[in-house]
C-alpha positions in Angstrom: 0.0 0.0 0.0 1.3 3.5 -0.6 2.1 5.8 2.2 1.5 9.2 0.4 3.5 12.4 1.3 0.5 13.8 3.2 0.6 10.4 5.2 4.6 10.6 6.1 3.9 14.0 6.9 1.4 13.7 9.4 3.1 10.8 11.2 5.9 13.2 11.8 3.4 15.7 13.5 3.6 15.6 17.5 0.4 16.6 18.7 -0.1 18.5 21.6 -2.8 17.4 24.4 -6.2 19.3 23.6 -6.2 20.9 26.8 -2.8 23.0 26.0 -4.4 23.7 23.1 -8.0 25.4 23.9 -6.1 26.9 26.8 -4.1 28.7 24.5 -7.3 29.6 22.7 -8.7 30.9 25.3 -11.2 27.9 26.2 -11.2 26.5 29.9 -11.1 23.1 30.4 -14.6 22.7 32.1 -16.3 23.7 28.9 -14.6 20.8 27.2 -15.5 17.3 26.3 -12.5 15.4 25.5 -13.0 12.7 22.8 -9.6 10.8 23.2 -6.3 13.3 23.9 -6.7 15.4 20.9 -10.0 15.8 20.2 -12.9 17.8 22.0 -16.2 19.4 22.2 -16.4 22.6 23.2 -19.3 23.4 25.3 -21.9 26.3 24.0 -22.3 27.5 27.3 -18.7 29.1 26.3 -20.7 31.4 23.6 -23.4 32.1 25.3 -21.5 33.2 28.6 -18.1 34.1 29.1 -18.0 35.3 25.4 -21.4 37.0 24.9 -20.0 40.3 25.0 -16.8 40.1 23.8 -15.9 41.6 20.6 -15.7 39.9 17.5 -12.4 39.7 15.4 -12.2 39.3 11.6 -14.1 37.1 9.5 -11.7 35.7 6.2 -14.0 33.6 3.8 -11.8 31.5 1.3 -13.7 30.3 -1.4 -12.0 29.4 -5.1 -12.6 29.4 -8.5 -14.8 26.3 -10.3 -13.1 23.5 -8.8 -11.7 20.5 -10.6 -11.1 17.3 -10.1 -7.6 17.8 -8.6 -8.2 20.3 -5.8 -7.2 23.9 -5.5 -5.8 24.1 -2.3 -8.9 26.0 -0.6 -8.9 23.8 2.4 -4.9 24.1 2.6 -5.0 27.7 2.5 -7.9 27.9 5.2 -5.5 25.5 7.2 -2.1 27.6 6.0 -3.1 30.8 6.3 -4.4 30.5 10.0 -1.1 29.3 10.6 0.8 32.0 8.9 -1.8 34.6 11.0 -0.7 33.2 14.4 2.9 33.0 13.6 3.0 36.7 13.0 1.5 37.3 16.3 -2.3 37.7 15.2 -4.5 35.1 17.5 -6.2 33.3 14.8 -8.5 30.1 14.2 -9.6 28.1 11.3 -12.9 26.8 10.6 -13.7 23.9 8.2 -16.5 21.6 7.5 -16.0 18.3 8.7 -15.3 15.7 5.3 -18.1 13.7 4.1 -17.2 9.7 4.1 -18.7 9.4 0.6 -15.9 11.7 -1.0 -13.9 10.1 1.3 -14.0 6.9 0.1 -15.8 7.4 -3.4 -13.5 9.6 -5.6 -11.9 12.6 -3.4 -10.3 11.0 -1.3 -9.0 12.7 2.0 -10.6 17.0 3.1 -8.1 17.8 5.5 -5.7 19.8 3.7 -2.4 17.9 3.1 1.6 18.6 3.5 2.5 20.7 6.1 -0.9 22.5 6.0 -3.6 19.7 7.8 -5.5 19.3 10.6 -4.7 16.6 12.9 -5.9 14.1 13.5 -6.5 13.2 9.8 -7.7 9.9 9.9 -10.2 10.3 12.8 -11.4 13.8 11.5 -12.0 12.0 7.6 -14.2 9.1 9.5 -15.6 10.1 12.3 -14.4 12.3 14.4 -17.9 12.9 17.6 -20.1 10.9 16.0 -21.9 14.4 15.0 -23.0 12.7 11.1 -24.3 9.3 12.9 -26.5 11.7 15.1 -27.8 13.7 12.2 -28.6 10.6 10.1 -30.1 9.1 12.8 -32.8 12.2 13.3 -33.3 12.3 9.3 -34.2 8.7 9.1 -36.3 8.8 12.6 -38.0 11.7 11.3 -38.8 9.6 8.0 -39.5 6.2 10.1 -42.1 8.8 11.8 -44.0 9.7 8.7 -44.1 6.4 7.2 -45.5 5.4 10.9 -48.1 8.1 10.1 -49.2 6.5 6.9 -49.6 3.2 8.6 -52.0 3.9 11.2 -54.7 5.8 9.3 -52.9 8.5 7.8 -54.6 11.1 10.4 -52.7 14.3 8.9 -54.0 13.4 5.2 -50.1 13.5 3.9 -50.1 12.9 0.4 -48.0 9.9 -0.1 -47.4 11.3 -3.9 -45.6 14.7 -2.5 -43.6 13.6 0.5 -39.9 15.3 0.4 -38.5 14.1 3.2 -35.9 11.2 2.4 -33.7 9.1 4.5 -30.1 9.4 4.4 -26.4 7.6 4.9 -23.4 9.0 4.7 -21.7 7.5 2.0 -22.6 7.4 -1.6 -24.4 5.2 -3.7 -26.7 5.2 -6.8 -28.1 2.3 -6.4 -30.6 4.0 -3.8 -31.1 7.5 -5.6 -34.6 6.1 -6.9 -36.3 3.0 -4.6 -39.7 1.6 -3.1 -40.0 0.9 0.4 -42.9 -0.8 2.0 -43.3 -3.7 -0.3 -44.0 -7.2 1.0 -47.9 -6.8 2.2 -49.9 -4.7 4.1 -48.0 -5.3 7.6 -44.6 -4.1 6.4 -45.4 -0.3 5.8 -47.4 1.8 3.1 -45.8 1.3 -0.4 -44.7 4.2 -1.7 -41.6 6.0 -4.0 -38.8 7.4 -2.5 -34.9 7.8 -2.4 -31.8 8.0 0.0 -30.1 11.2 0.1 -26.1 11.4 1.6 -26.3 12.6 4.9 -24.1 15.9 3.8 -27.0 17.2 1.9 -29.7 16.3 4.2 -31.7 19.1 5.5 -30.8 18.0 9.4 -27.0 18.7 8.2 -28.2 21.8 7.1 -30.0 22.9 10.7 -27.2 21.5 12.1 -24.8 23.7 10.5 -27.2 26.9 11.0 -29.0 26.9 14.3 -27.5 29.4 16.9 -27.8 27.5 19.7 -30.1 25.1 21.4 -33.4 26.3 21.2 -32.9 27.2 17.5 -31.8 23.7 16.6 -35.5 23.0 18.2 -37.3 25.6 16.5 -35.8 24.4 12.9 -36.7 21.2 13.6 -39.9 21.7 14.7 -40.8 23.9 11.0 -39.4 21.0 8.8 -41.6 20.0 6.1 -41.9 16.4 5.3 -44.6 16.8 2.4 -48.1 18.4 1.6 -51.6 17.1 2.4 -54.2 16.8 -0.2 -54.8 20.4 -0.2 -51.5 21.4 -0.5 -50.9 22.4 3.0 -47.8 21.7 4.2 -47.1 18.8 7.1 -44.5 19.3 9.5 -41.7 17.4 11.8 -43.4 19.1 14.5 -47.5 17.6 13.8 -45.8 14.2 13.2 -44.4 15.2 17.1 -40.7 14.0 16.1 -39.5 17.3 16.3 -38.5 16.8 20.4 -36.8 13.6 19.9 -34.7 15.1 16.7 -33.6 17.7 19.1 -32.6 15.2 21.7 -30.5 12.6 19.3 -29.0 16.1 17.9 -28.2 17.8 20.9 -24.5 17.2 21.4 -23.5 17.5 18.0 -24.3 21.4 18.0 -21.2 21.8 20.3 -18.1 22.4 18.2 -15.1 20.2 17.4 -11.9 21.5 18.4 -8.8 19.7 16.6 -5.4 21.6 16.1 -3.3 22.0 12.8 0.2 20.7 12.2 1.7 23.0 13.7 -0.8 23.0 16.9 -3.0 25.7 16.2 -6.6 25.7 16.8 -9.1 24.9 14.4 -12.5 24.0 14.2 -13.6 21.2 12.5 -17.9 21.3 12.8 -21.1 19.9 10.4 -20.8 19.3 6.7 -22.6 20.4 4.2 -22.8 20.2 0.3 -21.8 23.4 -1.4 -23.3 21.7 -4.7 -27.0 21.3 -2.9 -27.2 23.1 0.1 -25.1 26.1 1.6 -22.0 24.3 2.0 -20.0 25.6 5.0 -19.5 25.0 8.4 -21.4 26.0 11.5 -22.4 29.1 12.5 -21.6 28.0 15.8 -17.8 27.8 15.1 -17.6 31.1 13.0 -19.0 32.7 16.4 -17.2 30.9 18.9 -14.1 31.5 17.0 -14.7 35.2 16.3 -15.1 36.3 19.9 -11.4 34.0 20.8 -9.7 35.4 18.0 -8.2 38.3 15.7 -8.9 36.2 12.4 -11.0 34.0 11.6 -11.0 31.7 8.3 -13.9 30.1 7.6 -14.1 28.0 4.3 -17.1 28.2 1.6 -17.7 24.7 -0.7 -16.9 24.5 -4.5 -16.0 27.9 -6.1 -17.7 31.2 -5.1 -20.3 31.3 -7.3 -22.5 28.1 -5.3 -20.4 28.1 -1.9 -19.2 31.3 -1.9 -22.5 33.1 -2.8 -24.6 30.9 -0.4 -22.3 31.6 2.4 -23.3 35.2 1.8 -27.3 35.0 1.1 -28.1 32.1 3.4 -25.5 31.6 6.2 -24.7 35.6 6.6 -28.5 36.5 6.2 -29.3 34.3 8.6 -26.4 35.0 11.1 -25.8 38.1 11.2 -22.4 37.0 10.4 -20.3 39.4 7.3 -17.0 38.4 5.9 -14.2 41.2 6.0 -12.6 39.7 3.0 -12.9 36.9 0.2 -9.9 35.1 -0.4 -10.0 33.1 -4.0 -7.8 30.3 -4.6 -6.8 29.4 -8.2 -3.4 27.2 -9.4 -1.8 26.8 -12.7 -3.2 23.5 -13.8 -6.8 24.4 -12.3 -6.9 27.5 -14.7 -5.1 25.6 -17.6 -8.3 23.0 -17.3 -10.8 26.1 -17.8 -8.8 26.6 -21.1 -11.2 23.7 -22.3 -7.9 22.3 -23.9 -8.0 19.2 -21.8 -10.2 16.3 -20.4 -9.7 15.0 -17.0 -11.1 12.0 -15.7 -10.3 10.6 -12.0 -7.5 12.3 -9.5 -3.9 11.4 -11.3 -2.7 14.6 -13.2 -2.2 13.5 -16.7 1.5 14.6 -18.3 0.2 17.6 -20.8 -1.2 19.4 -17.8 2.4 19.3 -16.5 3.8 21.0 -19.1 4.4 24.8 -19.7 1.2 26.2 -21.6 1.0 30.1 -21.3 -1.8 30.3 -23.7 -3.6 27.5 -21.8 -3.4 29.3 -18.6 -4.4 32.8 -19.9 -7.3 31.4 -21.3 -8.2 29.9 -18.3 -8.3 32.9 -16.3 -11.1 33.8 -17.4 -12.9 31.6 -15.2 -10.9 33.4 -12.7 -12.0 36.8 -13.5 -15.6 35.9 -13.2 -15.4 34.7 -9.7 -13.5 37.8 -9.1 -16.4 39.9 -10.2 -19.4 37.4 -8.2 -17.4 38.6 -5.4 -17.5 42.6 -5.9 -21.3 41.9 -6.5 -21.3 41.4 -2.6 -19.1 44.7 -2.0 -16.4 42.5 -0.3 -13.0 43.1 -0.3 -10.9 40.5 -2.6 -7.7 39.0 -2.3 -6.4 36.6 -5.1 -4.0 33.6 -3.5 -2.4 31.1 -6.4 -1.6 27.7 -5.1 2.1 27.2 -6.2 2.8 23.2 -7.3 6.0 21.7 -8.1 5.0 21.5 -11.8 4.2 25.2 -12.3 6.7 27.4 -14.1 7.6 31.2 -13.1 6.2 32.1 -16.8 2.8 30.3 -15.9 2.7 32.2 -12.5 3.5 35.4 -14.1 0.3 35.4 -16.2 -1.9 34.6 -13.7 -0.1 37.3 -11.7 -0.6 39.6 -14.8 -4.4 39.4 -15.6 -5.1 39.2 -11.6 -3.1 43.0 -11.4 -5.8 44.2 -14.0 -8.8 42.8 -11.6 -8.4 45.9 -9.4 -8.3 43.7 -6.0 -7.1 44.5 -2.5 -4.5 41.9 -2.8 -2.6 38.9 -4.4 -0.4 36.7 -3.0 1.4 33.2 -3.9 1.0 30.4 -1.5 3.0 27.5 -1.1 1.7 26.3 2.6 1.3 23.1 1.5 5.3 22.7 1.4 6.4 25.2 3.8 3.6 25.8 6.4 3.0 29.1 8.2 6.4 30.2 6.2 4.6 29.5 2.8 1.6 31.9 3.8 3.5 34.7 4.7 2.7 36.7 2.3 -0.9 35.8 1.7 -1.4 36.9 5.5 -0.1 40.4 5.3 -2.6 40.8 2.1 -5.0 39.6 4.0 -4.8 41.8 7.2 -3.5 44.5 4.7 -6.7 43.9 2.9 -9.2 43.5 6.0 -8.6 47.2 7.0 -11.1 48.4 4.0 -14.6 48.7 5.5 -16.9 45.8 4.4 -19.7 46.8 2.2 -21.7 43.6 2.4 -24.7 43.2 0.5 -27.1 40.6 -0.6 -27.7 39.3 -4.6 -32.0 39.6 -3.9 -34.2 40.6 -1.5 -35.8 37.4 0.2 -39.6 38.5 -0.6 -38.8 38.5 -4.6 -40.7 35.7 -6.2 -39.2 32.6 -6.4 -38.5 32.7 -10.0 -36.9 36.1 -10.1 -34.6 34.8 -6.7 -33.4 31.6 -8.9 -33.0 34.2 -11.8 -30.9 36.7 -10.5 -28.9 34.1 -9.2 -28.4 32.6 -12.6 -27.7 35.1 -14.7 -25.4 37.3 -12.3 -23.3 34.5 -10.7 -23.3 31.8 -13.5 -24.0 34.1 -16.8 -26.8 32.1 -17.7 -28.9 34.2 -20.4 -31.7 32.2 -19.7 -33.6 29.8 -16.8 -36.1 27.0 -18.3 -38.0 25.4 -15.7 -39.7 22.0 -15.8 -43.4 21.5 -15.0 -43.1 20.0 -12.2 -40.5 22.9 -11.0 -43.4 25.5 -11.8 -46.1 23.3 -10.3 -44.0 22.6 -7.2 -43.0 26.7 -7.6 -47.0 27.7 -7.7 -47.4 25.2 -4.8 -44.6 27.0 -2.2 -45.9 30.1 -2.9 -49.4 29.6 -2.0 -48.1 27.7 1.1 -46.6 30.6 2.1 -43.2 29.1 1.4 -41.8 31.5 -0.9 -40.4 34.4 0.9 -37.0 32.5 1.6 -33.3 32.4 -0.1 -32.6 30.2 -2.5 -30.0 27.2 -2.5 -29.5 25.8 -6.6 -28.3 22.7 -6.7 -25.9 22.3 -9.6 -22.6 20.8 -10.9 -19.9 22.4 -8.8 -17.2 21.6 -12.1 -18.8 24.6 -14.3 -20.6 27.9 -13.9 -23.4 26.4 -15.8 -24.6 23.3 -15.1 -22.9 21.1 -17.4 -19.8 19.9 -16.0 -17.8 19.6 -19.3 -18.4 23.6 -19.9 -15.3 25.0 -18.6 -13.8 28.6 -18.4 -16.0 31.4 -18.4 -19.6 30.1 -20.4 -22.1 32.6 -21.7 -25.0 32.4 -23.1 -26.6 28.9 -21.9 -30.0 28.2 -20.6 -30.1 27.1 -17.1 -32.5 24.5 -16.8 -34.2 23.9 -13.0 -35.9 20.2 -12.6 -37.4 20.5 -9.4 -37.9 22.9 -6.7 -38.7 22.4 -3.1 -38.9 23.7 0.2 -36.0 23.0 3.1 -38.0 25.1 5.7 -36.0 24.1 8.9 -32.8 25.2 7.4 -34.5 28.2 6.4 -34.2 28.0 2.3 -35.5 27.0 -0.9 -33.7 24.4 -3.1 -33.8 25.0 -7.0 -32.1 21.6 -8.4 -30.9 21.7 -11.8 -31.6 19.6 -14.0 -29.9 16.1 -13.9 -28.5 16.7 -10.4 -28.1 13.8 -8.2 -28.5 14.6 -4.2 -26.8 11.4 -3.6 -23.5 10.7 -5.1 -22.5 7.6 -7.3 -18.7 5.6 -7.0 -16.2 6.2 -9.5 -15.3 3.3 -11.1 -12.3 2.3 -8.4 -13.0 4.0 -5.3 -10.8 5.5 -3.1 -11.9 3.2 -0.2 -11.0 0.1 -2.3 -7.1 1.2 -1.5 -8.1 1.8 2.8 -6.9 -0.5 5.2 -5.9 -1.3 8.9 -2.7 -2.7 10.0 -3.7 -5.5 12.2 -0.7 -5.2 14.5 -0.7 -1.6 14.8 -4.2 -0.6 14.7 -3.0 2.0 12.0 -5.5 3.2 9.5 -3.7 3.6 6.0 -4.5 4.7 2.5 -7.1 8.0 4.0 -4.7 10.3 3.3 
């Protein structure tokens, strides 16, 4: 089995007990819940108490361009430049999602960073770190095992079996369950009906998870889920099926935070996971607030490029929040922005050759993918700062274009990162653009207004932050639309679920596309999380397995104990 550099890397790392490190932070030991030596939870009652009126430091948001197959570094710069912040003397803290098992093991492999830029523990972060996805599977599917209960014994709330949402979910991917009927067998084995298995990343209880404030808003959120519509179109919720209270309860301890530390023991935490591709795709709002009021700087990562994580981050998780980023920082590389030449098809993980060889042409074509992103951002008033992701295979000439058309984007700062070899001391420069920077006042603002119609929301999401010229909607999508809106569903922000590997919604379109009709399948409610959900069409909400996947080459060394082939 091969022990990859990230792996010989990280078995070089000596960790430090996770009581030195949250009392460095700031964190007394009596708010934590130790989960093994270097892992804990951090109590809520920290937020809500000793921290309540402190002030907040800096929010950083890194975000990238359209993301391919091979990674752009965003979580390694989220983990780097932390680093770099706290060895020039600025408290700082990162804040990641925590990695989904079916990337894990399906064709991404590992999501926590890599070289001298990860957080540690790697293997027991990718699995399972506190159990938080078992819990939130566990209240998805009880919920479900609820409604289907309902069914069974009369039916007393009149749900229409033919416009139920509400799926089941696991946490790793397969497409063998995207489309299934359960309650076959007789009458005493359930009411048949049509369904599907969602991954537990883009359930709607990750989504709650990830966006409830604190206790009583996990409740609340839970309570307003809607499962389906009755006959008349009126919606049916968690909280008539009386499910509600017991979500809460099998949910409770995973709204408390994950503290882990980096590889070069600084704090970061590692909380809820959520789809950038179907739902808002970040991490908790819990962490971004606990860390704010313990820090100077704060980076918080956004899923996919800017235009789905990025964008959703501002309009759902900010709206919501309260919460506004004091700068965007957009990761691009060489071969990243040579791809969006459209030159070149990828398939799997494995960098072919001709991407590792010198193509100027290929790479100033490519940023033009860049310089769209660039300009999503400035929609939001933000300040930007452009970091490239130095690789062993990139030449100064290919560097020097990028550094060329980024100069003529007007932003507040760009910077070359090579964290990934060098730690902190490969993010120096990034972090003084980024404090430089975070000095400019924030002008935040949002793409819509929530109380625009759900059409125009989906619209102006399409056309500014994707260039679509045009949005085609199915029948059902219009029907389903119609259906919200009379339920009094429609004043909310809008989640489109989409192919993260293009700005439109064909993965194979790379670069900058103009001048393509979006086309929306389906479009329903996720009222606990506190958004609407506009899938495109041909999007799957549960993954399928390449056709080796990474978990075929996972293992355990019998003697050791030693998990191998994660990272």
């Amino acid at each position: 089995m091969a022990y990859s550099y990230d792996s010989k890397v990280a078995s070089e790392i000596k960790l430090k007990p996770i009581e030195e490190v949250a009392r460095k932070t700031g964190i007394k030991s009596k708010y934590l819940t130790k989960y093994g030596d270097f892992i804990a939870k951090v109590s809520n009652e920290l937020l809500a108490g000793p921290l309540k009126n402190k002030k907040n430091g800096k929010l950083i948001l890194m975000t990238s361009i359209t993301p391919t197959s091979f990674g752009e570094g965003k979580t390694v710069n989220t983990i780097g430049l932390s680093m770099s912040l706290n060895k020039m003397g600025k408290k700082s803290i990162a804040c990641i999602p925590q990695p989904s098992l079916g990337p894990a093991f399906g064709i991404k492999g590992s999501a926590t960073g890599g070289g001298y830029s990860q957080v540690m523990p790697p293997e027991k972060i990718n699995l399972f770190l506190t159990g938080d996805g078992y819990s939130v599977s566990n209240a998805q599917n009880l919920c479900a095992a609820f409604l289907d209960n309902s069914l069974f014994w009369g039916n007393e709330l009149k749900i229409n079996k033919e416009d139920i949402s509400w799926k089941r979910a696991i946490a790793f991917s397969d497409r063998a369950l995207r489309n299934i009927v359960i309650g076959g067998g007789g009458k005493m084995h359930g009411v048949n009906r049509k369904t599907g298995i969602d991954i537990t990343c883009a359930s709607e209880c990750m989504a709650i998870l990830s966006l409830a404030e604190d206790l009583k808003d996990l409740r609340t959120r839970l309570g307003r889920v809607v499962v389906g519509f009755s006959a008349h179109g009126a919606p049916i919720t968690a909280e008539q099926l009386k499910v509600a209270g017991t979500m809460t309860a099998i949910m409770k301890d995973a709204l408390e935070p994950n503290l882990v530390q980096t590889s070069e023991n600084t704090p970061c935490f590692v909380h809820t996971g959520t789809f950038a591709n179907v739902l808002h795709g970040s991490g908790s709002v819990v962490a971004d607030k606990t860390a704010l009021k313990l820090a100077d700087y704060v980076v918080t990562e956004g899923g996919c490029g800017f235009d789905l994580g990025g964008e959703k981050f501002i309009d759902i998780k900010c709206r919501q929040s309260g919460l506004v980023p004091d700068v965007v920082v957009i990761t691009c590389s060489v071969r990243a922005l040579k791809i969006h030449s459209g030159d070149f098809t990828v398939k799997g993980t494995i960098l072919p050759p001709e991407l590792k060889k010198e193509n100027l042409s290929a790479v100033d074509r490519g940023c033009s993918n860049l310089e769209k992103q660039v300009e999503n951002i400035k929609m939001f008033g933000l300040p930007v700062v452009i970091c490239i992701t130095r690789f062993d295979t990139d030449t100064k000439k290919e560097i020097d274009v990028i550094l060329r058309r980024a100069e003529a984007m007007a932003v507040q700062g760009i910077a070359i990162s090579d964290v990934y070899k060098l730690g902190s001391k490969g993010g120096t420069d990034l972090a003084k653009a980024v404090i430089k920077a975070s000095h400019e006042k924030s002008k935040m603002r949002f793409l819509y207004p929530v109380d625009m119609n759900i059409k125009n929301k989906i619209e102006r999401i399409a056309k500014s932050m994707y260039g679509a010229s045009e949005v085609k909607y199915s029948e059902q999508a219009i029907e389903n639309i119609n259906n919200l809106e009379k339920a009094g569903l429609g004043a909310l922000p809008v989640s489109v679920s989409k192919s993260h590997l293009s700005l439109s919604n064909s993965a194979s379109k790379k670069g900058r596309p103009r001048g393509f009709k979006f086309p929306i399948e389906d479009v329903y409610v996720a009222a606990g999380a506190g958004y609407i959900i506009a899938k495109a069409e041909g999007m799957n909400i549960m993954p399928a397995l390449p056709k080796v996947p990474q978990g075929t080459s996972v293992d355990v060394d019998v003697k050791t104990g030693e998990i191998k082939g994660l990272l």
